[in-house]
N, C-alpha and C positions, 0 to 999 in steps of 0.2 A: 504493500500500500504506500504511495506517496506523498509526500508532504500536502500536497491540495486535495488528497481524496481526506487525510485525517480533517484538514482545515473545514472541507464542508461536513464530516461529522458532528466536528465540535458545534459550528453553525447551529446544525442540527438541532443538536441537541441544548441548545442556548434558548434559539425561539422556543421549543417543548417547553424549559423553563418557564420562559415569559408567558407563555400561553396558559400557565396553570396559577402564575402567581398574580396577573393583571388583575381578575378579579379582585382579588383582596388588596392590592394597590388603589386601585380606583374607589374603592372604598375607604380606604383613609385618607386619602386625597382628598375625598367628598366631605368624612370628617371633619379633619383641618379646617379646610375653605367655610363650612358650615361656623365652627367654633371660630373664627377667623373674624366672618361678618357680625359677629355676635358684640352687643356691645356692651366694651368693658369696662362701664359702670354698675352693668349687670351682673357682672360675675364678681363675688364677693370669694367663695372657698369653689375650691372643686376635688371632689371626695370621688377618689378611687373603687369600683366596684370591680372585682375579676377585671375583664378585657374591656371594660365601655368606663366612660366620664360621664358623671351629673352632674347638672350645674346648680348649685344651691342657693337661693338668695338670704343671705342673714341681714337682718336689723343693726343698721347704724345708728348707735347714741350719739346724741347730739352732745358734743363737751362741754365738761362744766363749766358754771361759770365763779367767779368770786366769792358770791351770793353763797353757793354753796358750800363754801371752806368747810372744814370740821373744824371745832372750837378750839382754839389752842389750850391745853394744856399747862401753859406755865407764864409769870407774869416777865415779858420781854424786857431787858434793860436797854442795853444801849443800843445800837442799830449800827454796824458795819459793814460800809459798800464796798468793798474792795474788786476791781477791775483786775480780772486775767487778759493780760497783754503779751503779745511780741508781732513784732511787724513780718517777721515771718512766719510763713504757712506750715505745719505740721510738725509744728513741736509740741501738741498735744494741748491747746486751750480750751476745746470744746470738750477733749474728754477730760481734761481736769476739773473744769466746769460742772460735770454730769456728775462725778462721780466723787466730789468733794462735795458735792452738794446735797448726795445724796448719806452718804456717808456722815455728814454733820445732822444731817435730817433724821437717821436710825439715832443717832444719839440724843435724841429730843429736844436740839435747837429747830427754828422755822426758819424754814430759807427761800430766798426770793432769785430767780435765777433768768437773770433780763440776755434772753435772743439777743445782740444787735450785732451778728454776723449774717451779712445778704443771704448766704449760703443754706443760714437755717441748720446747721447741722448738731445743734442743742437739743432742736424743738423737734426733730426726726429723731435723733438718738434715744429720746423718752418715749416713743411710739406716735406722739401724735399727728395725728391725721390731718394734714396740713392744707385738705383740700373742705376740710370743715370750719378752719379758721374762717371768722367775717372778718375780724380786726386784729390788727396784730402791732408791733411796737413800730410801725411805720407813721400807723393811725395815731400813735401818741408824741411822737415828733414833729409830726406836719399837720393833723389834721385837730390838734389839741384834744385829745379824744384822753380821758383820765387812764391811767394806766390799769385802774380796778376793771375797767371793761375788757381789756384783751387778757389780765391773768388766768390760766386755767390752773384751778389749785389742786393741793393733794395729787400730783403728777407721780410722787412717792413720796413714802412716809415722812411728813415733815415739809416737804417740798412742792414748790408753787414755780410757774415760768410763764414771762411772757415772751409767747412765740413769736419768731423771724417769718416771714414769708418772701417770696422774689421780690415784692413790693420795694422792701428795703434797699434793693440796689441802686434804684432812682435817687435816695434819697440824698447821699453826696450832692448830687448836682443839685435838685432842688433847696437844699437848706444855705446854699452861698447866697440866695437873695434873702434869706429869712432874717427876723429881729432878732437880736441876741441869738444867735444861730447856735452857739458854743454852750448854753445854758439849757435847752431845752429837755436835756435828759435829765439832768440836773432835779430841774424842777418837777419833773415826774415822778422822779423816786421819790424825792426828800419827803412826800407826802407819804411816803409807808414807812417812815421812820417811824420807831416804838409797834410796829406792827410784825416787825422780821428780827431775829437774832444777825445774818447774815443776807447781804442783798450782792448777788455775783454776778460780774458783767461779762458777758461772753465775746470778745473781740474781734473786731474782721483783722484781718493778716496786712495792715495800713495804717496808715498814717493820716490818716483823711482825715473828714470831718466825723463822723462816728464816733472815729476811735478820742478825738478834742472831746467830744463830747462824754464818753466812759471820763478820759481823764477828768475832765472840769466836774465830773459827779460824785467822783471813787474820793473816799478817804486814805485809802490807799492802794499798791500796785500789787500784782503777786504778778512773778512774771517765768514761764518754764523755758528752759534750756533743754535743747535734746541734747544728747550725749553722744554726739557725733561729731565730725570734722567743720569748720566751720561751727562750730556752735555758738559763738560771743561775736559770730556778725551780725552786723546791724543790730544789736545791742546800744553802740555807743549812741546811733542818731536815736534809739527808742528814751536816753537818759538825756538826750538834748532837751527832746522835746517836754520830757516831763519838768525839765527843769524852765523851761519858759515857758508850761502850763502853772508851774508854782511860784513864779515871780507876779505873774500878770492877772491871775483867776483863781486860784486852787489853792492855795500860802501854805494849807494841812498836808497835801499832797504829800507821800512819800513812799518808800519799798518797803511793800511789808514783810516781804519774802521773794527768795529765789528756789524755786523748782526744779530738781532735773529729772527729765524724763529719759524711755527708752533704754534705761540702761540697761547694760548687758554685761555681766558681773565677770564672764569668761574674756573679752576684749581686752587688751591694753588699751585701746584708743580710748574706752569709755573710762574707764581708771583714771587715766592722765588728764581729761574734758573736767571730772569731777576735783581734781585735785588742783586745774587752772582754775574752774569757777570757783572752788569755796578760796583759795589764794587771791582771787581777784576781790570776790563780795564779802569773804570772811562771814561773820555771826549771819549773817542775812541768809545763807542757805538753809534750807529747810536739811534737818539728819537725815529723813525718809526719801530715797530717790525712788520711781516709780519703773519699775521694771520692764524690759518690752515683753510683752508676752501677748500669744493669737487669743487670746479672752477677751483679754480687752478689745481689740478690733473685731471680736464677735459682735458682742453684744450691742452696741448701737445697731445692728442690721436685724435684734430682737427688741427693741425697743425698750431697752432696758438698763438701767446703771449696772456697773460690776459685783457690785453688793448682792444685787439679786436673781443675775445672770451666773456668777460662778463663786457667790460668800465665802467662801472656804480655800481660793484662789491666792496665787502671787499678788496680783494686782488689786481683788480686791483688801487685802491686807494690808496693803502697802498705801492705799489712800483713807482707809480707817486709821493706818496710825500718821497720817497729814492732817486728817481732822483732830485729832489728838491736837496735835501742835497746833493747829492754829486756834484752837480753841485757849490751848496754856497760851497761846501770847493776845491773848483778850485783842 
């Protein structure tokens, strides 16, 4: 037999293939396209049965609002806003945000935990449903809308946030025509002073107007360092600025703390990162460095702080004993 008597065997017996398996190709195909055109606002879960899909509709609650708080517990002293900052991206602000916040919150302080990164990645990280928001801390910037209206409380135990939405990213541009442009978060919060132990500002990775704004509101900075190459860049402009925000607006302004993140206990490079920061900032680093670990990057895609995604965890340990500390430095 020759090479082309084999070649039209295999032919052969390829189309018999196709010919036996089209039917149920065409069939899922029709699936697909079927599940395709369906729309997905409709589909909330889809629950596996044997070989088919159902499509389930579940009931959407509508988020709480303020109104709804649970009572606090215990009588609030003093109110500390403290702003997590660094102009650059990914050194861990939003999840130190989440999960200090929430961490201070199992320990039975109230903590108030203000979006104002465009990105929103506070207000997704806590599961909320971002497409239920009507207002959010954009409305409280520009459209003077009180900050009680956009808080959803009890987000977790202790813990209250007001959400970011895309709205926010306009917002830069719009507030450079505004009055007192630099004051206006200022004055949003200052009104839930005696109502929170702890009020956390979640930062955009900038310098902009936002971020004037966390500054000219915060009593003080906490600010994270990843433990990585490059980690005290852009550092210096982020102390410029702080410091011609406390000449001119802010006089209380100061560092309450330095953070380091990502560490990774096995590296030289992370060793040597921690031994230039705390040589550089001395008493101001926090003893607790936060570990890198895949938990953490879990659990925002569960909607959930690390407390309650993995308690018993590196990371969440590691930002229970941050609460710790920040709570001894009153």
């Amino acid at each position: 037999m020759g090479f082309f008597d084999g070649l039209k065997r295999d032919t052969k017996q390829t189309q018999a293939v196709e010919e036996v398996e089209t039917p149920q190709i065409q069939e899922q195909e029709e699936a697909v396209e079927s599940f395709r055109e369906t729309d997905p606002e409709d589909i909330e879960v889809i629950v596996r049965e044997t070989d088919t899909y159902e499509v389930v509709d579940m009931p959407t609650e509508p988020l709480k609002t303020y109104k709804d708080k649970a009572p606090v517990k215990h009588v609030i002293g003093h109110t500390k806003i403290i702003a997590i900052i660094n102009q650059k991206g990914g050194v861990g602000k939003s999840t130190t945000a989440i999960n200090l916040g929430a961490a201070l919150g199992e320990m039975g302080k109230q903590v108030l935990l203000v979006d104002l990164d465009p990105q929103g990645n506070c207000s997704s990280g806590l599961g909320v449903e971002k497409s239920l928001i009507q207002q959010c801390i954009y409305d409280v910037l520009l459209n003077d809308v009180p900050i009680e209206n956009v808080i959803i409380p009890d987000i977790a135990e202790g813990l209250d946030i007001a959400p970011a939405t895309i709205n926010l990213a306009g917002a830069e541009v719009e507030l450079v025509s505004e009055m007192a442009r630099e004051n206006r978060l200022k004055e949003a919060v200052g009104c839930m002073r005696g109502k929170y132990d702890f009020i956390l500002i979640d930062c955009p990775p900038s310098l902009g107007l936002l971020t004037v704004n966390a500054l000219v509101a915060a009593d003080k900075l906490l600010i994270p360092i990843q433990c990585e190459f490059y980690a005290l860049e852009g550092v210096t402009k982020l102390l410029e600025s702080m410091k011609r925000v406390k000449s001119r607006l802010n006089p209380t302004l100061d560092i309450y703390g330095i953070l380091l993140t990502m560490y990774d206990s096995r590296t030289t490079l992370s060793k040597q990162v921690v031994d230039e920061v705390r040589e550089y900032f001395g008493r101001l680093v926090f003893s607790t460095p936060i570990p890198r670990t895949v938990k953490l990057s879990e659990a925002p895609s569960f909607g959930q702080p690390i407390t309650q995604y993995d308690p018993k965890g590196r990371g969440s340990l590691s930002y229970i004993e941050l609460a710790k500390e920040v709570i001894a430095r009153g």
